[in-house]
C-alpha atoms as one frame of an Amber mdcrd trajectory, in Angstrom:
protein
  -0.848   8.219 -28.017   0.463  11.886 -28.581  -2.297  13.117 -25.786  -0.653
  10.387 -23.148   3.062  11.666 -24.201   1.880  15.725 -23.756   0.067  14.468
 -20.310   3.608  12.776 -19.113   5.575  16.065 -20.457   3.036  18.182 -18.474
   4.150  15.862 -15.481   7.608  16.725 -15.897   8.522  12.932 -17.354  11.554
  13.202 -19.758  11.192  13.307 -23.448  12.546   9.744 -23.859  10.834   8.567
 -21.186   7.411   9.991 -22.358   7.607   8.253 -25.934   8.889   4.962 -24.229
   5.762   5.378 -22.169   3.602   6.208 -25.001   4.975   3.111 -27.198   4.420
   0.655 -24.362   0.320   2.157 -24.003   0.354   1.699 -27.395   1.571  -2.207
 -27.544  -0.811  -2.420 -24.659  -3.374  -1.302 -26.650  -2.789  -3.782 -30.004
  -2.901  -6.441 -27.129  -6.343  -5.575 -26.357  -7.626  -4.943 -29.562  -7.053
  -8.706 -30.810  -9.874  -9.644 -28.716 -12.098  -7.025 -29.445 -11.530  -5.004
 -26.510  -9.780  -1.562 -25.245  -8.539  -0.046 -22.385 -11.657   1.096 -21.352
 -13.716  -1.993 -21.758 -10.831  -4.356 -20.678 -11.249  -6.047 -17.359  -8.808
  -7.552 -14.825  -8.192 -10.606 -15.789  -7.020  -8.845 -19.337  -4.772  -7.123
 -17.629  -3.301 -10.377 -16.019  -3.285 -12.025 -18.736  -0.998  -9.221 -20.969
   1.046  -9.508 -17.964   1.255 -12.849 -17.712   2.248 -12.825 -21.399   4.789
 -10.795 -21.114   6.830 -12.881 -18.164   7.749 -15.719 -20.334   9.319 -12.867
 -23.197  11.696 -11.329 -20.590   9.610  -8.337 -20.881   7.960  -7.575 -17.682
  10.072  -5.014 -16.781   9.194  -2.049 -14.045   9.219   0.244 -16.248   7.003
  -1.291 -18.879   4.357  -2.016 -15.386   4.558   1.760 -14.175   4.314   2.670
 -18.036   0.925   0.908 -18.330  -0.486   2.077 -14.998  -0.275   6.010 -15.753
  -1.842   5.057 -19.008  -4.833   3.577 -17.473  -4.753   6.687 -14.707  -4.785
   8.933 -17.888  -7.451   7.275 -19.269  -9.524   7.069 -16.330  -9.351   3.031
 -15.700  -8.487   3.692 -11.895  -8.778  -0.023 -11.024  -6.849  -1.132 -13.586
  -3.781   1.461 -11.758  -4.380   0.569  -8.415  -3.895  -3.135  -9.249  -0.694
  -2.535 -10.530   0.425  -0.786  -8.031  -0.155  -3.193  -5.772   2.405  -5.673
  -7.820   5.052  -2.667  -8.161   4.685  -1.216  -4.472   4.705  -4.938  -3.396
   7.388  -6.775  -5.257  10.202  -6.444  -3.286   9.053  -6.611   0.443   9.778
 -10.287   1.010  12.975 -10.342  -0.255  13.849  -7.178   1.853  12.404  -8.651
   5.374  14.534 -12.372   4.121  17.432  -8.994   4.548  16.582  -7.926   7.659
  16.127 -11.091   9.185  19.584 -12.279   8.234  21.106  -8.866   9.375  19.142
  -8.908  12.701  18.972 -13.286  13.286  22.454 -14.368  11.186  22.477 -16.693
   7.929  21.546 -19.600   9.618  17.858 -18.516  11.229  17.594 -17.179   7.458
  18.037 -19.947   5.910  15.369 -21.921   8.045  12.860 -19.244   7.201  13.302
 -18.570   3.832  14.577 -21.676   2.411  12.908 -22.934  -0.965  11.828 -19.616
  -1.376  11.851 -18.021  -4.629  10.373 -14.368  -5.831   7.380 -14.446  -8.141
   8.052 -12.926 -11.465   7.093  -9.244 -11.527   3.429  -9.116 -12.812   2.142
 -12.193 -10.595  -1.210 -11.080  -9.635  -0.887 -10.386  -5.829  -3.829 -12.724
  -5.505  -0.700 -15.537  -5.728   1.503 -14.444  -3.117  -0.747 -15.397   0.180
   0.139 -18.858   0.598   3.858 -18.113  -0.201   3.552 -15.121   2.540   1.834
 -17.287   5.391   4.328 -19.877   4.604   7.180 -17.407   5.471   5.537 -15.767
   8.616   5.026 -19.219   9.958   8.219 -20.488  10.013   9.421 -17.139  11.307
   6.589 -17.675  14.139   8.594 -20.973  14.687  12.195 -19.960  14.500  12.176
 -16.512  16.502  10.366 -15.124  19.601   7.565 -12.890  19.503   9.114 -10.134
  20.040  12.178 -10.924  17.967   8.985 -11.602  15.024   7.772  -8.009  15.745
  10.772  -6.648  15.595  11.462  -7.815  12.375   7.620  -6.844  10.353   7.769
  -3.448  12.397   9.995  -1.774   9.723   9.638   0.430   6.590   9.564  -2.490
   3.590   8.373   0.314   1.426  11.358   2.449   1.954   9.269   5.609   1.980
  12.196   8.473   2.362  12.060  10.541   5.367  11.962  13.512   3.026   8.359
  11.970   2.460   7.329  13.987   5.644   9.013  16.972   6.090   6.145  18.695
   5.249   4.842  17.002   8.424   7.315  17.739  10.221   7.446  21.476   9.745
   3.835  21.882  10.079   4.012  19.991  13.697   7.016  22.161  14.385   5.026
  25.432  13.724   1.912  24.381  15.448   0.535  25.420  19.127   0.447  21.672
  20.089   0.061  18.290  19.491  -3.850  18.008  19.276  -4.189  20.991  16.500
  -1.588  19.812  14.379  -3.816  16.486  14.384  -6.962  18.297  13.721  -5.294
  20.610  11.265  -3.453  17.388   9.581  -7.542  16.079   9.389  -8.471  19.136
   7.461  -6.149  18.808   4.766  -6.688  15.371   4.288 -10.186  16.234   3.859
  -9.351  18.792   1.599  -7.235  16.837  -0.698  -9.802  13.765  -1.141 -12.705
  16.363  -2.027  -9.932  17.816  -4.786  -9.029  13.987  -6.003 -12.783  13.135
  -6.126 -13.289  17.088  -8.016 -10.409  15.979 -10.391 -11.060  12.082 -10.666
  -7.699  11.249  -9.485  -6.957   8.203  -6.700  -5.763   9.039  -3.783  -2.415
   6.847  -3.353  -4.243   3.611  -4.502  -7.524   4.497  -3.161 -10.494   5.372
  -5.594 -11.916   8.365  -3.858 -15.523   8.881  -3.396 -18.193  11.163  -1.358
 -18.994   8.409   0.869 -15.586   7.922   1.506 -14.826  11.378   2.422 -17.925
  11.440   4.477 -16.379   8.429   6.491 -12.812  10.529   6.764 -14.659  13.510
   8.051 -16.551  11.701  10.407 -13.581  10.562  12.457 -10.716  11.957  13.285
  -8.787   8.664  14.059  -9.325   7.418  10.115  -5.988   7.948   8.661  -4.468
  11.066  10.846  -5.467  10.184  14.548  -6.821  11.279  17.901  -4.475  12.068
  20.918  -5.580   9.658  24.287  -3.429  10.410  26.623   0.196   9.658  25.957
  -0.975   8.101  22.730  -2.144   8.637  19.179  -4.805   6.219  17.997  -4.907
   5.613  14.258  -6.937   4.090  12.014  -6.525   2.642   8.397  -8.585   3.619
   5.929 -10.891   0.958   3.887  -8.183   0.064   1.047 -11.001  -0.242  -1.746
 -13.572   2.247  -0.387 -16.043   1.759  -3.271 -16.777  -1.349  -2.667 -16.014
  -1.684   1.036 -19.193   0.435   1.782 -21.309  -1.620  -0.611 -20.518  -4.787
   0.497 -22.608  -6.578   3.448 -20.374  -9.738   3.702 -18.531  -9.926   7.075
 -15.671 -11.933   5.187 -15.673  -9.807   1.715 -15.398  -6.246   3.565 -12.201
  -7.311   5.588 -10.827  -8.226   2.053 -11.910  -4.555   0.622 -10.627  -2.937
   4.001  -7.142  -4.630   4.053  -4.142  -2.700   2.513  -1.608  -5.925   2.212
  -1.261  -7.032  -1.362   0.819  -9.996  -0.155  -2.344 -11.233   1.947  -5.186
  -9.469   1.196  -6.791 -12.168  -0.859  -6.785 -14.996   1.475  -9.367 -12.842
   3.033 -11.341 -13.265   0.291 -11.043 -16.810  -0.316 -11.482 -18.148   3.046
  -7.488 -18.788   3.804  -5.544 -18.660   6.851  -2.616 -15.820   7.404  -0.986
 -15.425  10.583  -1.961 -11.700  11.884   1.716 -11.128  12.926   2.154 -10.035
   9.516   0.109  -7.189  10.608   3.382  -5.550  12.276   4.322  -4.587   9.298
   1.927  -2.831   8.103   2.810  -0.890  11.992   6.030   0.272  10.606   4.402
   1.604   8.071   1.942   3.637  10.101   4.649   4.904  12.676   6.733   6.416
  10.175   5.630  10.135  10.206   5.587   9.858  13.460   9.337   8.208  13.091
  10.463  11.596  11.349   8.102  13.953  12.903   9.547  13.088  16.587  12.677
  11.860  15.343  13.311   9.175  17.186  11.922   5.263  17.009   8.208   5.689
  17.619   6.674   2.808  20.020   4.036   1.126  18.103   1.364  -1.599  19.297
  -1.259  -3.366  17.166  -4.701  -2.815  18.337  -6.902  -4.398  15.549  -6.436
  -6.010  12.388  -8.813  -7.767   9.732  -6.456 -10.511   9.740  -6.893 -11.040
  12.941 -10.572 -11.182  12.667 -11.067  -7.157  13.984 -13.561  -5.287  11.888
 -10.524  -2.769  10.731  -7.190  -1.926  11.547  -6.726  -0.214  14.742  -2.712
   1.367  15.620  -1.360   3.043  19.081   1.868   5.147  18.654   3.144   6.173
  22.100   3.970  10.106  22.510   7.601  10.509  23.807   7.910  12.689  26.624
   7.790  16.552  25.965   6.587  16.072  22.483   2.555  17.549  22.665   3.754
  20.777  23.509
């Protein structure tokens, strides 16, 4: 495990926290070798499985989950990382909208929605949470308006910092106008996924690959957007692109397209969630926008897979004076 500590160090992870890091690969590691297998040879369920075990010990910690994901990064198992960052990125959005709603609705509407709710353990496969998730957007489909509903999922449940964009920000600032920022923005997305797919590395939880990156450069909308008028049309990118373009199943591609750990699975297995929940993932695409603007960016849902669209389709309204 020296290798995995040096690669942390190189990272600029603490000496402590590298050896912590390299112990927990390690007991990783013994796990898989009493059934004959190894990080690279170990599927999935494995991995749920060691997780599962380690629930009942008090053990499943975050830093023990973020711990074995850069270890299977490191050691090229990008599947293995992407599913567990789906549990980590994931685990505390419920909890944070039951939050909202009582800050924005009072204890009482609260209480109706999230009653007899209680949080999975950390390092419950995501492929649990749907029917826990529709349950919750239903009764909030039942207790509040539709707008009040909106409201409430249009929000940043991943607490992304603003920081995250002021990058963003100062490139918009700098550049002629609106539509060559966009185009320029395009670019260096391009330019990044052919350097992850040179280097091997995902691209946030995406596995990057050419035909992938020939999709991206294809259209503009995918990911950065397209100016129509006083709007910005954006599109999500497939969120498991290697097997999104493979697949020819109506059904199965909306499950390799969506990004929602909480409900992506139903998709697969034929259940019902309420498309509302798509708002969120809204909030989530107006940030930048959010930051680069600064000021509360109008959002409207175009398309969703949940809702039976072919992809997911965003419109951010321009405010006025901002394309320059």
């Amino acid at each position: 495990m020296e290798g995995f500590s040096d690669h942390l160090r190189a990272k600029g992870v603490v000496e402590e926290r590298s050896r912590s890091a390299a112990a927990n690969a390690k007991e990783f590691e013994d796990y898989l070798a009493s059934s004959g297998r190894d990080v690279q040879s170990c599927e999935t369920a494995d991995l749920d499985r060691y997780l599962g075990m380690l629930i009942p010990e008090g053990r499943n910690d975050p830093h023990r989950l973020v711990d074995v994901a850069r270890y299977s990064a490191y050691r090229s198992r990008p599947d293995l990382f992407i599913h567990l960052a789906g549990m980590i990125n994931s685990y505390d959005i419920i909890p944070l909208m039951e939050s909202r709603l009582r800050t924005l609705h009072g204890r009482d509407k609260c209480e109706a929605v999230f009653h007899g709710f209680e949080r999975p353990p950390l390092g419950t496969s995501t492929d649990d949470f749907p029917p826990l998730t529709a349950r919750i957007i239903r009764r909030m489909e039942e207790e509040l308006s539709p707008e009040q509903v909106r409201k409430l999922l249009t929000w940043n449940y991943h607490e992304i910092p603003p920081e995250t964009f002021r990058g963003m920000k100062e490139r918009y600032e700098a550049s002629t106008d609106l539509d060559e920022f966009l185009a320029s923005e395009h670019q260096r997305l391009v330019d990044e996924l052919k350097e992850r797919l040179r280097t091997g590395q995902v691209w946030y939880e995406q596995e990057v690959t050419q035909e992938f990156i020939d999709h991206v450069i294809s259209d503009q909308r995918l990911q950065t957007g397209v100016r129509e008028g006083d709007r910005i049309i954006c599109v999500k990118v497939p969120f498991d692109p290697k097997n999104y373009y493979r697949e020819t199943d109506p059904q199965l591609r909306r499950y390799h397209y969506c990004h929602c750990p909480l409900a992506r699975s139903a998709l697969k297995e034929g259940g019902s969630m309420p498309s509302s929940l798509c708002h969120c993932s809204a909030g989530f695409t107006k940030l930048p926008w959010d930051v680069i603007f600064q000021e509360n960016t109008e959002v409207e849902v175009l398309e969703t897979v949940l809702g039976g669209g072919e992809r997911c389709v965003f419109s951010m309204r321009i405010p006025k004076g901002k394309t320059r």
